[in-house]
N, CA, C and O of each residue as an XYZ file, in Angstrom:
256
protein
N       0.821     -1.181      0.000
C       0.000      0.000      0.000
C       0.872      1.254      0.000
O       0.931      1.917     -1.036
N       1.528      1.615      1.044
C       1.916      2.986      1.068
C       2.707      3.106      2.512
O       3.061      2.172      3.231
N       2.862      4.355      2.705
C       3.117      4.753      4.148
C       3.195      6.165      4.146
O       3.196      6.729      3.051
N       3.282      7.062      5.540
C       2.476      8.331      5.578
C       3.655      9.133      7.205
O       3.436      9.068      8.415
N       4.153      9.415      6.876
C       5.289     10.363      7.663
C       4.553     11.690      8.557
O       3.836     12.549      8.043
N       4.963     11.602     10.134
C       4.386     13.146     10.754
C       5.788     13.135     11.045
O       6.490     12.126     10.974
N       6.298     14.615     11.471
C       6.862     15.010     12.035
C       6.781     16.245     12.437
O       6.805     17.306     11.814
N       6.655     15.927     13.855
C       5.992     17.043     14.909
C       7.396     17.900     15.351
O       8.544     17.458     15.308
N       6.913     19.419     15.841
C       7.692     20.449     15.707
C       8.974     20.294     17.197
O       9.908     21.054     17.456
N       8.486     18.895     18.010
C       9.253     19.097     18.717
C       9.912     17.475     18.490
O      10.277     16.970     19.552
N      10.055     16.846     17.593
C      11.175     15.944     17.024
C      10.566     14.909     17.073
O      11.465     14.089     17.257
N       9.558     14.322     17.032
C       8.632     13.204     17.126
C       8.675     12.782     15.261
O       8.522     13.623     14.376
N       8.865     11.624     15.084
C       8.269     11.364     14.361
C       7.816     10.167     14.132
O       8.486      9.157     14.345
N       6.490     10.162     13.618
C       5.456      9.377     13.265
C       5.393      8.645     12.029
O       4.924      9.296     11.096
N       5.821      7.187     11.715
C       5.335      6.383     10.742
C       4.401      5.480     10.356
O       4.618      4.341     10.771
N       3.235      5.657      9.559
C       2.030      4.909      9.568
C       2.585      4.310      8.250
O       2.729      4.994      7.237
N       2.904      2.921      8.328
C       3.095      1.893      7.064
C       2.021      0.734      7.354
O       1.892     -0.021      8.317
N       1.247      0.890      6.071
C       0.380     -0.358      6.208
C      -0.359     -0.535      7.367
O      -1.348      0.132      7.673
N       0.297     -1.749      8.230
C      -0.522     -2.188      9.828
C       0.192     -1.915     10.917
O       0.118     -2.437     12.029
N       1.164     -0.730     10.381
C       2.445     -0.775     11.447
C       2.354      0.940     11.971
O       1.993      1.876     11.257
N       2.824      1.022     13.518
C       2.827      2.655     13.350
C       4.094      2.668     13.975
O       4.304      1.902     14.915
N       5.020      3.493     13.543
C       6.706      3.587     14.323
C       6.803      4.983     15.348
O       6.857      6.119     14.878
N       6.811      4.774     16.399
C       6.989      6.615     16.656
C       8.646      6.615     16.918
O       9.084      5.589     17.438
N       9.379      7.429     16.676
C      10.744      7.863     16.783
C      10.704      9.119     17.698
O       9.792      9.940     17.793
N      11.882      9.089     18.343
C      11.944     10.317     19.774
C      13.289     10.053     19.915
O      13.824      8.988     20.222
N      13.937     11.449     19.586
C      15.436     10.966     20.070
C      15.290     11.937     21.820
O      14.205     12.336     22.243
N      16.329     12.090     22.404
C      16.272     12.636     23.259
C      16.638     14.322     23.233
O      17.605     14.654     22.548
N      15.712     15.612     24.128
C      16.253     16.644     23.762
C      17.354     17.599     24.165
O      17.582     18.807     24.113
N      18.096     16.163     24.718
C      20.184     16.499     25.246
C      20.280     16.563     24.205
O      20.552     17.758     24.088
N      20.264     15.951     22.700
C      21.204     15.907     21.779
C      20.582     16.885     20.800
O      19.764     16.660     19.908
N      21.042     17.796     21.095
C      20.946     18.747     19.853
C      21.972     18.461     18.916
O      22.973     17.748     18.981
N      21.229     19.574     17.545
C      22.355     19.497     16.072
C      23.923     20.151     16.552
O      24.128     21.064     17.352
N      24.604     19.601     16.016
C      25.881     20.034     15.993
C      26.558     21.123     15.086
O      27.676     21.634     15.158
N      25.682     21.282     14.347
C      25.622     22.412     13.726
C      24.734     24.131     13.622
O      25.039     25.265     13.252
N      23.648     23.509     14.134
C      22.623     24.323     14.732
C      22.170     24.685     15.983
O      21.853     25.782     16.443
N      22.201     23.257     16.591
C      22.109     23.226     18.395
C      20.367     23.183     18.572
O      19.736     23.574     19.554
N      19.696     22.452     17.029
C      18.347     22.443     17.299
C      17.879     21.263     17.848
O      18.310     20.393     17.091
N      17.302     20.781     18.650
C      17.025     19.670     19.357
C      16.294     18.880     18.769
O      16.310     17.722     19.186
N      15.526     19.168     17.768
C      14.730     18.452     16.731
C      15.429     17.439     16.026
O      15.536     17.747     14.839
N      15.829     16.592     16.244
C      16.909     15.336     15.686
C      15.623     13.702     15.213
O      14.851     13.000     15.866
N      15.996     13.765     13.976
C      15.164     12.278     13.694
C      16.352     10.991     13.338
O      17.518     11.308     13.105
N      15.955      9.686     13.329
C      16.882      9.334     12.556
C      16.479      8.909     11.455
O      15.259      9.016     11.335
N      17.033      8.440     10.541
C      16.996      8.579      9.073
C      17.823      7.157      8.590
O      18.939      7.307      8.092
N      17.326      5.929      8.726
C      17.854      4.861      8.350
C      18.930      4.512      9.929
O      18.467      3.899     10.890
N      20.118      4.955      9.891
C      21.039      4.106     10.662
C      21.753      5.676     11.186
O      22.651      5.780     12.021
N      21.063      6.849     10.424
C      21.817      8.000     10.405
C      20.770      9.248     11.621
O      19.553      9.095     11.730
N      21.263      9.986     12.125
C      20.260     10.957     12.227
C      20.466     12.505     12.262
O      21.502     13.121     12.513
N      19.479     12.883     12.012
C      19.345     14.461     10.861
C      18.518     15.207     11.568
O      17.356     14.907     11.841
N      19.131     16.266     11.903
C      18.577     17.828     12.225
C      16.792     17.835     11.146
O      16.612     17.675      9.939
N      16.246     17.977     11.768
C      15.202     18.170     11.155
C      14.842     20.085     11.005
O      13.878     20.563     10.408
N      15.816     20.784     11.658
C      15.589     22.163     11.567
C      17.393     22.682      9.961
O      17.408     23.745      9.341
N      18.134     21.932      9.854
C      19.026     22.848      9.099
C      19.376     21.188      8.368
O      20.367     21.107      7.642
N      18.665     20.147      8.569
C      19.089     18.739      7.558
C      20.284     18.385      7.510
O      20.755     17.908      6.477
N      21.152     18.587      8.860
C      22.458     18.155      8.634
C      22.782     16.951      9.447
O      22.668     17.012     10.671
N      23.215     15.759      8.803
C      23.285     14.960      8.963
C      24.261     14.661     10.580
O      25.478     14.840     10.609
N      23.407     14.164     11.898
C      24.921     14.205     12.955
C      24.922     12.847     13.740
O      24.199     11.902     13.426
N      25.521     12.842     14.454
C      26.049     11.704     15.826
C      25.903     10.178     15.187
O      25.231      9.236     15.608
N      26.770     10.263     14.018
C      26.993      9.088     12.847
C      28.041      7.747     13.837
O      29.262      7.778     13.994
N      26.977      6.584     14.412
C      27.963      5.615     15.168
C      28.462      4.883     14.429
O      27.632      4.339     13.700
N      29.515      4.579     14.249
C      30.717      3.527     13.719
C      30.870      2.436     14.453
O      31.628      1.519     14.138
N      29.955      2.469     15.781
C      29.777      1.234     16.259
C      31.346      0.935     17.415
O      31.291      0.560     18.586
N      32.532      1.225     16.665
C      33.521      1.223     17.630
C      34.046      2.539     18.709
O      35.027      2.641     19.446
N      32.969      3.401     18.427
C      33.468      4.420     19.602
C      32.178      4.754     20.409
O      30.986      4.641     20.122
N      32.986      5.318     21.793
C      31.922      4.515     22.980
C      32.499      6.032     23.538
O      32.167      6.447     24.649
């Protein structure tokens, strides 16, 4: 069928696929690193400023 994206002004976001609903919430310690906007989604494995789209806090898995 489809699927149908919210994303609310304070970093929530909402995925309605099919029979499935995802909500995403990062926490609002981590602001952009470029902006310092707290609005952070993630985006596959990545996550992105939802106020200036810059991609940040990229884990490599080996640093802690």
């Amino acid at each position: 069928m489809g699927f149908v994206e919210f994303i609310k002004p304070d970093g929530t976001k909402v995925t309605v696929a099919n029979d499935e609903i995802i909500v995403d919430v990062i926490n609002f310690k981590d602001c952009c690193e470029l902006c310092n906007d707290p609005r952070m989604i993630h985006e596959g494995e990545l996550v992105k400023c939802i106020g200036c789209g810059c991609v940040n806090h990229i884990d490599y898995g080996w640093q802690k």
